[in-house]
C-alpha positions as CSV (number, residue, x, y, z in Angstrom):
1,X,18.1,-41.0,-62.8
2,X,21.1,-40.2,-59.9
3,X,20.8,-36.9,-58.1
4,X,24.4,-35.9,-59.6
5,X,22.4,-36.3,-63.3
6,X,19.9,-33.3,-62.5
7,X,20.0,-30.6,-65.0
8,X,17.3,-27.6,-65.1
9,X,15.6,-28.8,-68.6
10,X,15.3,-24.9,-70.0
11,X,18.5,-23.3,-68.5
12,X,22.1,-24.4,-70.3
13,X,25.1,-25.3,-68.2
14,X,28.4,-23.8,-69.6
15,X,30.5,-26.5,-67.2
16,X,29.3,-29.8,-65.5
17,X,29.3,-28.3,-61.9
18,X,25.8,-28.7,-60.2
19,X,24.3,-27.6,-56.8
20,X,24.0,-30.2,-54.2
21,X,20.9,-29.2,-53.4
22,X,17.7,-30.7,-55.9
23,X,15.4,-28.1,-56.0
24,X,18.4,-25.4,-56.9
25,X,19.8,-27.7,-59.2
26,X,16.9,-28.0,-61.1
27,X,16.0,-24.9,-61.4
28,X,19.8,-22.2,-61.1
29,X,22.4,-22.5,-63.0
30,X,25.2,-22.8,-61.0
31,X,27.3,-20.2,-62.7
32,X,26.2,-16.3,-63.4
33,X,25.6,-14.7,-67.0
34,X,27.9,-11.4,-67.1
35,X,26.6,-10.3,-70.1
36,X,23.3,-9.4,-68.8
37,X,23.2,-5.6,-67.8
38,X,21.8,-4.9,-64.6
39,X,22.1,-0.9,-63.6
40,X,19.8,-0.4,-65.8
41,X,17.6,2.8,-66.8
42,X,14.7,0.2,-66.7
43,X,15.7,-0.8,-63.1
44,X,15.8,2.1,-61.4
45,X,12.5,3.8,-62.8
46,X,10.5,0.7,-62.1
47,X,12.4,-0.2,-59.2
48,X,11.9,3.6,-57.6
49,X,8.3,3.5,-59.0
50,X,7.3,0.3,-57.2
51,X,9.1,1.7,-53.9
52,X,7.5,4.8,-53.6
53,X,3.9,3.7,-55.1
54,X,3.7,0.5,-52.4
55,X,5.1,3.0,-49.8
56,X,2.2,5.4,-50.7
57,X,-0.5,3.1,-50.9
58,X,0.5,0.9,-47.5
59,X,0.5,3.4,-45.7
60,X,-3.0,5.2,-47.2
61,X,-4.5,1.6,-46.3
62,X,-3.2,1.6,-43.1
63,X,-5.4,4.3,-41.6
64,X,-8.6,2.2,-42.5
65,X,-10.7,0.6,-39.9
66,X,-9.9,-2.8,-42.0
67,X,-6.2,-2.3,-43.0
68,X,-5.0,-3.4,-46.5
69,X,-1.6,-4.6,-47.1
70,X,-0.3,-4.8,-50.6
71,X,3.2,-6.9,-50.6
72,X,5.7,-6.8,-53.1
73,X,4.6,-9.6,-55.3
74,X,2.3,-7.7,-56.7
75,X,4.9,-5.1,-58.0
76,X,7.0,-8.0,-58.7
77,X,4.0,-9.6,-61.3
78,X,3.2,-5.9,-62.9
79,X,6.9,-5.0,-63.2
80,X,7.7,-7.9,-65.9
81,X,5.1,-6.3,-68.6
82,X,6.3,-2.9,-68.0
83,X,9.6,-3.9,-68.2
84,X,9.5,-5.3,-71.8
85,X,7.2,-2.6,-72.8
86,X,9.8,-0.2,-71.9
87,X,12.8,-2.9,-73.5
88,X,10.7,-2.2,-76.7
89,X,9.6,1.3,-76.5
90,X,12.7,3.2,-74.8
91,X,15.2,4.1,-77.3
92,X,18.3,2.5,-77.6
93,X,20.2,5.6,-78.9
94,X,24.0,5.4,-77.2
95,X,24.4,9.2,-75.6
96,X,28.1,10.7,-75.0
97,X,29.6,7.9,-77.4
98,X,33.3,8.1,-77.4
99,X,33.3,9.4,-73.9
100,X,33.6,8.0,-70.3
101,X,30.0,8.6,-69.8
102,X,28.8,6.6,-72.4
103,X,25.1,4.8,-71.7
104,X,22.2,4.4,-73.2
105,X,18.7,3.8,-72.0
106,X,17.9,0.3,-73.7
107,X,20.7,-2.2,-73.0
108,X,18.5,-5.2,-75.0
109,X,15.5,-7.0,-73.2
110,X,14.2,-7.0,-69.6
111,X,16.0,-9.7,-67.7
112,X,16.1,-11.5,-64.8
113,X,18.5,-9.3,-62.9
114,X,16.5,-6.8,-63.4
115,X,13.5,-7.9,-62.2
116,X,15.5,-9.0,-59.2
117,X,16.8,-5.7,-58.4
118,X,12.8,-4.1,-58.7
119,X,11.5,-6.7,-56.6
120,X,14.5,-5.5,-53.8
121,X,13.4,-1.9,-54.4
122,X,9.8,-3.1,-53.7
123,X,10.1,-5.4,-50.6
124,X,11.8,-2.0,-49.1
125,X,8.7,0.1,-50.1
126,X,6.4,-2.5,-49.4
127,X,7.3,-2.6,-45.1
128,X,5.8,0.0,-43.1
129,X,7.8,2.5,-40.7
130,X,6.7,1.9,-37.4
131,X,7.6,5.3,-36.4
132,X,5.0,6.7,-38.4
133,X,2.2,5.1,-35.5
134,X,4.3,7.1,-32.9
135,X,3.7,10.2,-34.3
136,X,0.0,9.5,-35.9
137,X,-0.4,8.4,-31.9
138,X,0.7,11.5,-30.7
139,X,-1.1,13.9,-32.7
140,X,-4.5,11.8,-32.2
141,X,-4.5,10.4,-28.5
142,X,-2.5,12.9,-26.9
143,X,-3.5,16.0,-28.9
144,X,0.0,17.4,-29.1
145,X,1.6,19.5,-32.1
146,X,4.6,18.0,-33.7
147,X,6.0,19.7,-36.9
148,X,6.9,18.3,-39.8
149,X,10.6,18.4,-39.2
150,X,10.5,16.2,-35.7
151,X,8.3,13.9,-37.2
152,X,10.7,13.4,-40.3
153,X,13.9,13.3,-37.4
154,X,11.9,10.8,-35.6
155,X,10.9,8.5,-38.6
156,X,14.5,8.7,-39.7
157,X,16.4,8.2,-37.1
158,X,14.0,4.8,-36.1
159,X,14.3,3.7,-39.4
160,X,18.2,3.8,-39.6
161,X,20.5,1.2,-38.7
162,X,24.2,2.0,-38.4
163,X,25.1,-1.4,-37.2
């Protein structure tokens, strides 16, 4: 068999265009399915969920003598259950048909650009703010007060990048 024959045996390719590279080739289709809905209500419950609950919890394990790390992959194995649970539980009822605001909750079954877009949301909950040890440093070694609000402007302003 040539390398221009490879063909990913479970995925069908709409036009004979390949990637040059084996691995992708086997395995991506070259070309992107439209039809599959992506901003969906699905995405961005799980995709919040998984953010904030691997925030919470890294950051609870990190003030252990032995810290715990929990990386995104495991969000990114317990989202796929949970995402066809809700692709067979969530209704499917169209709300404000007729208008521009038109949506419903249940597109049709979890896909892959969904679970895509929750893994994102995950990997960005799953990194810890290193801020956060500057102030947990200076409340414990140097015994100094900081409120709430200069901690929150000092994790926020390390944690954005404008460039």
């Amino acid at each position: 068999m040539e390398e221009q024959d490879l063909r990913a045996p479970l995925i069908q390719h709409p036009h004979n265009d390949n990637s040059p590279i084996k691995q992708v080739a086997l395995t991506v289709p070259t070309t992107d399915d439209t039809s599959l809905p992506v901003l969906t209500f699905r995405m961005w419950v799980l995709g919040t969920f998984s953010c904030v609950l691997l925030s919470f919890l890294n950051q609870f394990f990190w003030y252990r003598t032995e810290p715990l790390s929990i990386t995104a992959i495991s969000a990114q194995i317990a989202v796929v259950p949970l995402g066809q649970l809700m692709a067979a539980k969530v209704t499917d009822r169209v709300f404000f048909k007729g208008s521009w605001c038109e949506f419903t909750m249940n597109p049709g079954p979890f896909n892959v650009k969904e679970h895509v877009l929750i893994t994102i949301f995950a990997n960005s909950g799953a990194g810890t703010v290193y801020a956060i040890h500057v102030v947990t440093g200076v409340k414990i070694f140097y015994k100094q007060h900081m409120s709430f609000f200069v901690s929150l402007i000092v994790v926020i302003t390390t944690q954005v990048n404008l460039f």
